[in-house]
Structure formats: structure tokens, C-alpha cells
C-alpha positions in Angstrom: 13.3 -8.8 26.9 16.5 -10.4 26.8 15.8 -13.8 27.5 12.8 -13.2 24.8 15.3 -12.4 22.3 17.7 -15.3 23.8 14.7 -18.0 22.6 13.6 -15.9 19.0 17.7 -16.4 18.7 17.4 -20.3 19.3 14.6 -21.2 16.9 16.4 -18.6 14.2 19.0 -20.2 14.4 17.8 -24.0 14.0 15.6 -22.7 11.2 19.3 -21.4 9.5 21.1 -24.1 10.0 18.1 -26.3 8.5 18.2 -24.5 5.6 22.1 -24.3 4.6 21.9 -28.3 5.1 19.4 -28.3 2.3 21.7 -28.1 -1.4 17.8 -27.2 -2.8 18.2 -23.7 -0.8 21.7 -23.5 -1.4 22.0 -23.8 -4.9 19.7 -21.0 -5.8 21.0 -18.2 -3.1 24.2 -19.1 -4.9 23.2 -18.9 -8.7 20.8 -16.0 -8.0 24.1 -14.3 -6.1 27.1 -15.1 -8.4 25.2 -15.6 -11.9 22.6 -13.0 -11.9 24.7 -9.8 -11.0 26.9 -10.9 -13.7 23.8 -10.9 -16.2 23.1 -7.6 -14.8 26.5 -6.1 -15.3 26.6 -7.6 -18.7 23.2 -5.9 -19.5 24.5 -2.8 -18.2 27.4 -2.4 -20.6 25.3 -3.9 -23.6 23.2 -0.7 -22.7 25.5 2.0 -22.0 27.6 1.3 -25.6 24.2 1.0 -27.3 22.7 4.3 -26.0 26.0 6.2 -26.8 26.3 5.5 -30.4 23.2 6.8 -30.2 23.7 9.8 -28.3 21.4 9.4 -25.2 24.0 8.4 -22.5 21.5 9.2 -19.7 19.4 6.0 -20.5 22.7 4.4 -19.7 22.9 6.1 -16.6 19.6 5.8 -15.4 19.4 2.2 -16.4 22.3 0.8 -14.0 20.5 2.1 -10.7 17.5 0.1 -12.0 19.7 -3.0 -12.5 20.9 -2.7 -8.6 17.9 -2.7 -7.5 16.3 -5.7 -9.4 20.1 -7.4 -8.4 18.8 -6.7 -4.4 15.2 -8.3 -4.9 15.6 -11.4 -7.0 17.1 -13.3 -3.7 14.2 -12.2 -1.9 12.3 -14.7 -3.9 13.8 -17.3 -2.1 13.0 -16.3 1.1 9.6 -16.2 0.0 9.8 -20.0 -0.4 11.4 -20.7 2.6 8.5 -18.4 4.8 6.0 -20.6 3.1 7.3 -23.8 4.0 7.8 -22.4 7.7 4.7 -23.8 9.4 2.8 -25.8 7.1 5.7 -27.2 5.3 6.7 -28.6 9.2 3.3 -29.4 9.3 3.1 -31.7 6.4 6.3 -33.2 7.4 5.9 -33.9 10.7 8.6 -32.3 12.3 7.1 -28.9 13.9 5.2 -30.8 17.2 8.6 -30.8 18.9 8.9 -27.4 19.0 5.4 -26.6 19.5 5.5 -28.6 22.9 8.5 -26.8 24.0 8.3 -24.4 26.6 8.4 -21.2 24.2 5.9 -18.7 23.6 3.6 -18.4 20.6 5.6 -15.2 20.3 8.6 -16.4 20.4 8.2 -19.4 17.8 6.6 -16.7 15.0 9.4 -14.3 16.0 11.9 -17.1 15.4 10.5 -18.6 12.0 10.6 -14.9 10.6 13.7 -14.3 11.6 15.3 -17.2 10.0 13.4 -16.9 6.5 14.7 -13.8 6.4 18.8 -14.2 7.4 19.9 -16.4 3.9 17.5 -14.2 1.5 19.1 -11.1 2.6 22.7 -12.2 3.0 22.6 -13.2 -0.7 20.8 -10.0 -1.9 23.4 -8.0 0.2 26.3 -10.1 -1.4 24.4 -9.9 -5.1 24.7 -5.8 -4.8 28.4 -6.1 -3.5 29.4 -8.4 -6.6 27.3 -6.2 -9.0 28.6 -2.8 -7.7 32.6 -4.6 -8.1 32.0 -5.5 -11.6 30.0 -2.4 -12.9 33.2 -0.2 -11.6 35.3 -2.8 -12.9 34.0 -2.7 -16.7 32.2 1.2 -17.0 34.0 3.1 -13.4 30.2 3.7 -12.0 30.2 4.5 -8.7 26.7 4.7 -6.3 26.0 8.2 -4.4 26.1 7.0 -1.2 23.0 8.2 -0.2 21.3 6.4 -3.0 23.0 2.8 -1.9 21.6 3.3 1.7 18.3 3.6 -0.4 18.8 0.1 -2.3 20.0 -1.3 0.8 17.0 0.3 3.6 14.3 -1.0 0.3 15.8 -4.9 -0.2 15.3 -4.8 3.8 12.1 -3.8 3.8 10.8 -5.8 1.0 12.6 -8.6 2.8 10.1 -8.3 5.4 7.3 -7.3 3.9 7.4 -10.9 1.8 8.4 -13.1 4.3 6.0 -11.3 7.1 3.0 -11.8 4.5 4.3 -15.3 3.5 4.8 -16.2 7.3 1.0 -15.6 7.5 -0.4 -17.5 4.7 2.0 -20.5 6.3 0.8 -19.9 10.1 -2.7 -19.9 8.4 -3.1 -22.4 5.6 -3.5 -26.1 6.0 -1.2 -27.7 3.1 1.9 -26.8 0.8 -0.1 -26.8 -2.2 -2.7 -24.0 -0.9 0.1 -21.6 0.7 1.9 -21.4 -2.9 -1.7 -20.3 -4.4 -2.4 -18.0 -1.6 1.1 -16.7 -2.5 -0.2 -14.6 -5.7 -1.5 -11.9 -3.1 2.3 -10.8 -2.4 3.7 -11.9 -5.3 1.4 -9.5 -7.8 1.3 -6.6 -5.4 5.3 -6.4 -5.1 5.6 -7.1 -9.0 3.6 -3.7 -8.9 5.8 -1.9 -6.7 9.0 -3.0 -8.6 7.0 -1.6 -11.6 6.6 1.3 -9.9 10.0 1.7 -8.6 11.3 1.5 -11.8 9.6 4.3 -13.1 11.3 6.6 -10.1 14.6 4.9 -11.2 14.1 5.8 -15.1 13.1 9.3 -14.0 15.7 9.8 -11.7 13.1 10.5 -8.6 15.1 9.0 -5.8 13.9 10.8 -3.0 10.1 9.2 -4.0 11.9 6.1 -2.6 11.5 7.3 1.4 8.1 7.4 1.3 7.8 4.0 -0.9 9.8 2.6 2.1 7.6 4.5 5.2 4.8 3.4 3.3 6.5 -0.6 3.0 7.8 0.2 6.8 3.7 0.3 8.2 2.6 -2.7 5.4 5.4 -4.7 7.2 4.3 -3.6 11.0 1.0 -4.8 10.0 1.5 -7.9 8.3 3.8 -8.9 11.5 1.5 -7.4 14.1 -1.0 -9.6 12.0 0.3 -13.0 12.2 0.9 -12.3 16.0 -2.4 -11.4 16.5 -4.3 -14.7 15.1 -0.7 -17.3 15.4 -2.0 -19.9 18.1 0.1 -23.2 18.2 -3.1 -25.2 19.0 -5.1 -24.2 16.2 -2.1 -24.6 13.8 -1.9 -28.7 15.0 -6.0 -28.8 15.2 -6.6 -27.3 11.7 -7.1 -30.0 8.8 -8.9 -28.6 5.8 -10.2 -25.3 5.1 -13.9 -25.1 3.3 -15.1 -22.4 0.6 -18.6 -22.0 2.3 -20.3 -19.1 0.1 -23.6 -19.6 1.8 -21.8 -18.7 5.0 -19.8 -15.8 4.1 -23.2 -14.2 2.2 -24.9 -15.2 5.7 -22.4 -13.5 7.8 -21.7 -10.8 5.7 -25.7 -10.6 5.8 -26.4 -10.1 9.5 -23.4 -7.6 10.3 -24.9 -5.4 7.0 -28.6 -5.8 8.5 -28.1 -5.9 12.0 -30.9 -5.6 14.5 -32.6 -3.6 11.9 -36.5 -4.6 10.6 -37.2 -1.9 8.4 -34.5 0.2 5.7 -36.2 3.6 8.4 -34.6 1.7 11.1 -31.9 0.8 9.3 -31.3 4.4 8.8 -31.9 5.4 12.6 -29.8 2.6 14.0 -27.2 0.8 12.2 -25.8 3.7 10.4 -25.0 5.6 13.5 -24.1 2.7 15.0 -21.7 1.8 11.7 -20.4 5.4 12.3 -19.4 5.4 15.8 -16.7 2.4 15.0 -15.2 5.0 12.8 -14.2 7.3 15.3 -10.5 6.1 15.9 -10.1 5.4 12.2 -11.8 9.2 11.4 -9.0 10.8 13.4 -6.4 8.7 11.3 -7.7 9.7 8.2 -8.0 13.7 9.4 -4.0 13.3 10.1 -3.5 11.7 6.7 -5.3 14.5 5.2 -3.3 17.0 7.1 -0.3 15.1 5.6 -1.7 15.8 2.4 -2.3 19.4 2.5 1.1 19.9 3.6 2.4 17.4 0.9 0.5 19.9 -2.2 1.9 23.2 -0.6 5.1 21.9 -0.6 5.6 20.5 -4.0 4.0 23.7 -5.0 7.4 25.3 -4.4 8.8 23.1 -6.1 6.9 22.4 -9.4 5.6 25.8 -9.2 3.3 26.7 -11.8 3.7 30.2 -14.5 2.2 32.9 -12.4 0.7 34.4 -16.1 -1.5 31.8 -15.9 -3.6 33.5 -13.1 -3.6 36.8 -14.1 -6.9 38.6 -13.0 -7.9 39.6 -16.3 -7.9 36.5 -17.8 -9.9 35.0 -15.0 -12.0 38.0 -15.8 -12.3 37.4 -19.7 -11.7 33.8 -20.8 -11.6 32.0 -17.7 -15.4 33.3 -16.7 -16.9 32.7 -20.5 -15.7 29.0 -20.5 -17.3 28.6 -16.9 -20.6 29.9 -17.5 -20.8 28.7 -21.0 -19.2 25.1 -20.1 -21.6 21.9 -21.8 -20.4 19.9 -18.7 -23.5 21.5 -16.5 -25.9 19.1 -17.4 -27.4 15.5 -15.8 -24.9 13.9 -17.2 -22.3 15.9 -16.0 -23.7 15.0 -12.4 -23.7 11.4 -13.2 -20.3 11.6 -14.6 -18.4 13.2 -11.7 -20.8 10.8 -9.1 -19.5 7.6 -10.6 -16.1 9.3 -10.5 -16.5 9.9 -7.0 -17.4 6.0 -6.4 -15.0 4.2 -9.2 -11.7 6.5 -6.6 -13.7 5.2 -3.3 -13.9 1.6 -4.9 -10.2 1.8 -6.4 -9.1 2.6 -2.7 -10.7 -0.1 -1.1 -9.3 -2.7 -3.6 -5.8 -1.3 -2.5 -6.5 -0.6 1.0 -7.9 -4.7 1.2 -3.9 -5.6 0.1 -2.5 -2.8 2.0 -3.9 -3.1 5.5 -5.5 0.7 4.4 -2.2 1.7 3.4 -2.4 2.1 -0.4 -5.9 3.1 -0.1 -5.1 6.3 2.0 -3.1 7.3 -0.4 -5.6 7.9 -3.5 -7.8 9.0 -0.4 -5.0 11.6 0.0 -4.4 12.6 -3.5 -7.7 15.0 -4.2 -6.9 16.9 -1.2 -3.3 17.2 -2.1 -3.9 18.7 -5.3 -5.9 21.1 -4.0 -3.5 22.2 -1.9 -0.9 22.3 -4.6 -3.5 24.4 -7.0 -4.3 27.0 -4.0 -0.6 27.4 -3.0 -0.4 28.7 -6.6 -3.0 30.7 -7.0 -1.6 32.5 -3.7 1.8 32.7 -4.9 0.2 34.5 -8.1 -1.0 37.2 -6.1 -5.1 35.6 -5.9 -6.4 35.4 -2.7 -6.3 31.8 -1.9 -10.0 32.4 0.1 -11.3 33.5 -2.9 -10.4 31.0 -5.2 -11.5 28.0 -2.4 -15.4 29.7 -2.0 -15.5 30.3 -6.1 -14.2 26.7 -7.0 -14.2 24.1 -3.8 -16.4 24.8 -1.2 -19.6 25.0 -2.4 -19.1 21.3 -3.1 -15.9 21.0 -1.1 -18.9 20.9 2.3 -20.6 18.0 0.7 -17.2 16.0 -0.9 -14.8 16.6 2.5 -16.9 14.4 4.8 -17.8 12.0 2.1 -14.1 11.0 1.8 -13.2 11.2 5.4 -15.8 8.6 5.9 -14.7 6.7 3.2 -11.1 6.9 4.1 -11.8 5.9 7.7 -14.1 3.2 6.3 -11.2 1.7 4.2 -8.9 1.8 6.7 -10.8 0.2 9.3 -11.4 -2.6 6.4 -7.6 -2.8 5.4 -6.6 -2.7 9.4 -9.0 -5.4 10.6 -6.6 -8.0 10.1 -4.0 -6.7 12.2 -6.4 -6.9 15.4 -6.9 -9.9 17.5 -10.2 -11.2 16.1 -12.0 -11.9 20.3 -14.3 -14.8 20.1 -14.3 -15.0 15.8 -12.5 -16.2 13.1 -10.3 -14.1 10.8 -13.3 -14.3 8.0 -15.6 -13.6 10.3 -13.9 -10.3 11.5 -13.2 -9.4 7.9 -16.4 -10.1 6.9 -17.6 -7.5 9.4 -15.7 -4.9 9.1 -17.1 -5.0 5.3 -20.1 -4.7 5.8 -19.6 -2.0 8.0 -18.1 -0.5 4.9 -21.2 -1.5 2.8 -23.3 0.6 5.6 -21.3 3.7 5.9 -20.9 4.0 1.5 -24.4 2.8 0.9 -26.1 5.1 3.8 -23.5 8.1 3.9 -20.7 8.4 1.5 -22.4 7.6 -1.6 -25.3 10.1 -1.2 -23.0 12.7 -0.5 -21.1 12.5 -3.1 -24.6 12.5 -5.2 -25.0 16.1 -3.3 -21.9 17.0 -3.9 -22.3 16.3 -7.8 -24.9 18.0 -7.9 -23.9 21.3 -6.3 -20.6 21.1 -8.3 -22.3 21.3 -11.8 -25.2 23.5 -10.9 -24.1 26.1 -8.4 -20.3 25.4 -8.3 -19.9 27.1 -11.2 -22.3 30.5 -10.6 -20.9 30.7 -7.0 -17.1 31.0 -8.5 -18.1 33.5 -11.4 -19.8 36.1 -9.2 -16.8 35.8 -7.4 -14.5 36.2 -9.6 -16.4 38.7 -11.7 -16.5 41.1 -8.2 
């Protein structure tokens, strides 16, 4: 291990000094570290005399955390430049087969190059926060809870890695300059999401939302570098010219791994779907712990955001409640259609997530029904309802059909979102992607898809008699 870490040290380390040769990567680090907190801290008092003529100092207040953040990211962009140009940049130029034919590892090489896209990014976003934090308490005598800095500081770390691991790939697996700064838009629009996000807990004060954004960045980044490991191979970097867009043989092998030995859809049916549903077992028991996470998420926030016990009194679930259930219009066809493509526009908006998220993001709105539920029937039992009671009236009738459905479906995505991170034996990257979505196709099409037609069903039609002779009783 130590002489492992002796070699990642050596190629670090030319990388670095590389780079601080270079006035193009110099000049930036130092404009985006001396100017741009300065712009900040200029915005910030603009903002803070504005919103107390007005009386609404809290904007103020809210606003500067904001601005520390966004001072910590903006370097990162360089590094994101610098990852890029790592292998196919050397490539181009013609400078990277000496350290290919040196005696070091694969592992040791990718190690390296990460390492030293990294080092100038973060050592101007760390000097960017100390400049910005001198001048705000210079000019307004703001001063960050401590806890909160070790936030800013643990997030521009992670979203350090998370670019330049994602970045490192596209490089390792890209054959020119031109096509690793268009394959660049896949980490550039999902982090301009996050900081979107991110600002929202800043404006709303919600910092302790920010450990599970970074958990949640902490796994991204383990996969994206477990990732370019996994499929980094010094020969095929040297050997690979010019990448193709061959439709005709993405629909063919996207094709054959759907249809399988299969002759008939009855066969279809008897083999390939068990067959699609046994490769789900590992990813099923991931999903049933995610789950779990999310039950105990919704009790918990249900002491927190706890909801007016009046609400669910007994008599008005006896008197209002009851009428609008067994008179509701929403107990029709439609109705079923309505909550079925429901059902399939969450499933679809998790696998579009979980694709850019190695399964991550997808998990979550995977997560998110079963939360709720939890937080609702936490409720209803702190009311004085029996929580049993209210889950046979209102969930499981449908709740039988619905819980398998998106365990599949979660275990589906995240096979999907995780297939990169595996060494793809004896195919391609495509090819293993391509695979594992068809897989998906199978287990949606076959399984998830009509049971969430059942569940619709059972939730407009019987749903809704079970849960008033309950609650009538």
C-alpha cells in the first residue's frame, strides 16, 4: 500500500507541476480566487443594506451562506478542465506514451491523474472561502457557525471529486479534446441542478439537508471512481481512434438481450422474465434497505413536522372523512388510468435520474412514496388511531399490489444506474449498458407495469370500500 501510494504521489505530482507551469491554468485559479470573492462580498453588502431599508434582514442573512458556497464551487470549474485534458488531452499531444510504458499500474496512473486535477481546484476554492469569509467580517462582522463551515468545506470536497472523477472518465474514454468537452454537459447540467438545489436549503435555512446531499455525492463519487477503474486499460486508451454512432447496432444489441432465447411472447413470459428477475436479487436486497431507510426517514420527521392531532379525530373520519370517500368522482376508468400513468411517469422519472446517478437519485423518488407513508401513519398513531387500522383501510389493499412493483423497479434502476461501475467481462461499456436496459425493459414491461395496472385498479374500486367499513366499525 505504501509503495502504491509512493507512485499515485509521483504522477500527482508531475501532473501539478505541469499545470502551475501553464500561465493558462494559473491565471484563472488566480482571478476566480482573488476577484470573485470580492464580487461576492460586494454583493453581500449591496444585499444586506438593501433588504434592511426594507425591513427583511433575514434575506441578508440567509443570502451570505449562499454566496460562500457558490465562492467554494466556482474554482472547481477549473478542475473540470484540467480532468478533461488528463488522458486525451496527452493523447492528442503526444506526450502520455512515456508514462504509459513505465512500469506503473493502470491503477496507479488513474489514481495519479485524479489526484492532480483535483490539488490546484481545491487549493483555490479553499483560499476563495478564506478571502471571502476575511472581507465579509471585515465590512458586515459575519461570522460562520462552525459547524456550518465544516459543511461548505466537506461539500466543495466532494463536488471536487465528483467532477473531476466523472470528467476523468469521459477523458480515459473519449478519443479527442473536442468530443470530451461535449460529453462534459452530463456533469456540468446535473451539478448546475444540485447547486440549484442547494440553494434552496441555503435560502430556507435547512442546513442539516446538506449531510445527506453530501452521503448522497460521497456514493455518486465512489462510483464514478470505482467506474473509471473498472473499464481504464492503458492499451485500449493508445489503440482507440474514432468512436462511431452505430444505431443499427445499439437497436441490435439492445434487441437480442430484450428477446433472448425466447420464440414466442408465452415463452418470453416463462423464461426471460424469471430469468430478468433472478439478476435482481442483489440489487432487490439494496433496494429493501433503502426502503427501510425510508420508513425510518417518515417516522422521524413525523416528530418533527408533526401534524394537528384535530385533524384525525374519530368523528370526523366518521362524518366527513367517510361521505367524501364513498361519494369521491375519482372512482372511475379514468381515475385508474390516471393513477397507472402516475405510477409509470415516477418509475420513468427515476430511471432518468438513476442513468446520471449510478441509481443514486433514482432511489431516492423510489424512496419517497414509502416515506410518506410512514410520516402519515406515525401521525395517525400519535393521534390516538390505530396505525393497523388506518394501513388495511387506506394502503394495503393496493399497498400488496404497488410494494413489489416498486421494489422491482427500484432494483431494476439501480442495477441500470450501477452497471457502469462493474468491469464489463468480455463487452464493451455500451454493450453492458445496453443490457442491463433491456433487462429493465423486461422486468417494467412483464412485471412492474402490470402491477401497477392491478394496483390502480384495486385502489379506485375496492381501496376505498375496504377503508370505509373500516373506519365506519
Amino acid at each position: 500500500m505504501r509503495e502504491n501510494l509512493r507512485m499515485v504521489s509521483i504522477v500527482a505530482w508531475r501532473e501539478v507541476r505541469d499545470q502551475f507551469r501553464d500561465w493558462r491554468i494559473i491565471i484563472p485559479i488566480i482571478a476566480l480566487t482573488v476577484f470573485f470573492p470580492g464580487l461576492m462580498n460586494f454583493t453581500a453588502r449591496q444585499a444586506v443594506n438593501f433588504v434592511e431599508d426594507y425591513g427583511a434582514p433575514v434575506i441578508g442573512e440567509r443570502l451570505i451562506p449562499f454566496l460562500l458556497m457558490v465562492v467554494g464551487f466556482f474554482p472547481i470549474t477549473v478542475s473540470l478542465v484540467i480532468a478533461l485534458e488528463s488522458f486525451v488531452g496527452e493523447k492528442e499531444r503526444r506526450s502520455i506514451e512515456p508514462l504509459l510504458s513505465s512500469p506503473l499500474t493502470d491503477v496507479q496512473i488513474y489514481l495519479g491523474k485524479l489526484l492532480a486535477a483535483m490539488v490546484p481546484s481545491l487549493f483555490a476554492s479553499y483560499l476563495g472561502i478564506t478571502v471571502y469569509l476575511i472581507s465579509v467580517n471585515l465590512q458586515i462582522g459575519w461570522k460562520p457557525d462552525p459547524v456550518f463551515l465544516i459543511q461548505i468545506l466537506l461539500l466543495t470536497t466532494i463536488q471536487a471529486v465528483v467532477m473531476v472523477s466523472g470528467a476523468v472518465v469521459v477523458s480515459s474514454q473519449t478519443t479527442s479534446v473536442r468530443a470530451a468537452n461535449l460529453l462534459s454537459s452530463f456533469i456540468i447540467i446535473p451539478v448546475a441542478l444540485l447547486i440549484q438545489g442547494e440553494s434552496i436549503v441555503m435560502f430556507w435555512a435547512i442546513y442539516s439537508a446538506l449531510w445527506w446531499i453530501m452521503l448522497a455525492l460521497l456514493l455518486i463519487a465512489g462510483l464514478l471512481i470505482r467506474t473509471g477503474l473498472a473499464h481504464f486499460n492503458r492499451e485500449e486508451l493508445l489503440g482507440r481512434e474514432l468512436d462511431t454512432l452505430n444505431f443499427k447496432w445499439f437497436w441490435q444489441v439492445f434487441k437480442n438481450a430484450f428477446v433472448g432465447q425466447a420464440h414466442s411472447p408465452l415463452e418470453w413470459y416463462r423464461h426471460e422474465i424469471p430469468l430478468a428477475l433472478r439478476k435482481l436479487a442483489l440489487p432487490v436486497v439494496f433496494t429493501l434497505l433503502i426502503l427501510a431507510i425510508g420508513v425510518w426517514m417518515g417516522i422521524n420527521q413525523a416528530q418533527v413536522f408533526e401534524l394537528p392531532k384535530e385533524v384525525f379525530k374519530p368523528e370526523k373520519l366518521n362524518q366527513g372523512f367517510l361521505e367524501g370517500l364513498s361519494q369521491i368522482r375519482f372512482i372511475s376508468a379514468a381515475g385508474v388510468r390516471a393513477i397507472w400513468l402516475q405510477n409509470l411517469r415516477a418509475v420513468a422519472l427515476a430511471t432518468i435520474l438513476g442513468i446520471f446517478s449510478f441509481g443514486v437519485f433514482g432511489m431516492l423518488v423510489v424512496m419517497l412514496p414509502v416515506a410518506f407513508i410512514s410520516y402519515i401513519t406515525a401521525n395517525v398513531a400519535a393521534s390516538g388511531i390505530s396505525p393497523v387500522i388506518f394501513l388495511l383501510g387506506l394502503v394495503a389493499p393496493h399497498g400488496l399490489l404497488e410494494l413489489p412493483a416498486i421494489i422491482l423497479s427500484g432494483a431494476a434502476i439501480l442495477q441500470v444506474g450501477s452497471t457502469l461501475a462493474a468491469p464489463a467481462h468480455g463487452k464493451t461499456i455500451g454493450e453492458a449498458w445496453l443490457c442491463a436496459l433491456a433487462n429493465w425493459a423486461k422486468v417494467m414491461l412483464g412485471v412492474v407495469a402490470p402491477l401497477f395496472l392491478l394496483a390502480a385498479v384495486v385502489e379506485v374500486f375496492i381501496t376505498p370500500q375496504v377503508a370505509v367499513w373500516l373506519f365506519s366499525r
